[in-house]
N, C-alpha and C positions, 0 to 999 in steps of 0.2 A: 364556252364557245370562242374561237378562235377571230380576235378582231384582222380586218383586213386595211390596209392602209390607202391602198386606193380610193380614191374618188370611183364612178360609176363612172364619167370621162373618162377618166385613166385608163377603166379597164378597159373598155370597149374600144378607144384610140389603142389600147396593148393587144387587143383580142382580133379585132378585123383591120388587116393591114393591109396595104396594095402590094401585091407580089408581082417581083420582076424576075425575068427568066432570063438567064445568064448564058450564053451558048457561047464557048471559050475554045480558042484552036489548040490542038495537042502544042504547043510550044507555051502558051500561056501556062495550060495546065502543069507542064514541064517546071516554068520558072516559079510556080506560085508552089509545087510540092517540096522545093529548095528549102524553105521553112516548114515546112509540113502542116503546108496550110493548102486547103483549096480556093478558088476564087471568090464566092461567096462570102468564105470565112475570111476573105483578104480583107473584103468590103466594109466586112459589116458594123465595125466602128465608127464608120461614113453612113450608115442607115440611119440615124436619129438624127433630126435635125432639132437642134436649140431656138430655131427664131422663125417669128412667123412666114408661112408658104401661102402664095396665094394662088387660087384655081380657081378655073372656069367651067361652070358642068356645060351639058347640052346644050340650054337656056340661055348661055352668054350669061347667068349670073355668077358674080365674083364673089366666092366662099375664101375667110380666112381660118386657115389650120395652124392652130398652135402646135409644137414638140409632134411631127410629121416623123411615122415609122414607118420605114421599108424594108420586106422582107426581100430577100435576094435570092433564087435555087439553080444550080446550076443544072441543065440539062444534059441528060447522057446521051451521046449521040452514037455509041458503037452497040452494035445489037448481039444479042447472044449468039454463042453457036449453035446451030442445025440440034444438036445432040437436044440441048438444053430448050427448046424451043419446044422439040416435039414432047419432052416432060413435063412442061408447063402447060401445053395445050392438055396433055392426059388427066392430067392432076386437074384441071378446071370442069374436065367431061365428068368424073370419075367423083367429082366433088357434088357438082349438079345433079348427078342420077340418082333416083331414088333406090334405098338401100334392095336386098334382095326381102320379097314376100310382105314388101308394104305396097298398099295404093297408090298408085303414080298422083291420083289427082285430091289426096289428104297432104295437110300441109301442117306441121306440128306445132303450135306457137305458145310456149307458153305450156301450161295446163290444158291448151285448148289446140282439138281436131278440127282443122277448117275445110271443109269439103269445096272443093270448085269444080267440081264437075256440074254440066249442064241441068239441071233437077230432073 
């Protein structure tokens, strides 16, 4: 059995992070693909903090956080072509329908047929 090195802190501080959402104007994005990097990935050596953060919830009470991780994603903001749009809407109907000459209201899960229609 594979030993794991973390603490149960550790992981859970590595596991649930606060993610921040990155909206960067085409010129940013411009200068940050110069290294062939995206803005995120510019960041994100700036995401772990060494020294204790302190925060406030709801409550006005003051929590301190050791070694604070922050996820960073960059948001896309140009939307697909028309083309690609109505493909992905088909592909979603076409995924959802049930197949041909099965019961629209059997649901397959498993081993197990779950009926949902009204009794």
């Amino acid at each position: 059995m594979a030993q794991y090195v973390q603490s149960v802190q550790e992981f859970i501080q590595d596991s649930f992070v606060p993610l921040v959402a990155a909206l960067c104007s085409e010129e940013a994005e411009r200068l940050t693909r110069k290294n062939n990097l995206g803005f995120s990935e510019l960041v994100k050596p700036f995401c772990r903090l060494t020294s204790e953060v302190h925060m406030r919830d709801p409550n006005n009470q003051l929590h301190v956080i050791k070694n604070l991780k922050i996820a960073v994603n960059n948001i896309i903001t140009h939307s697909p072509q028309p083309g690609g749009i109505r493909k992905l809407l088909n592909d979603v109907v076409s995924v959802s329908q049930p197949a041909e000459g099965l019961v629209a209201n059997v649901i397959t899960a498993g081993d197990y047929d779950l009926n949902i229609s009204g009794m």
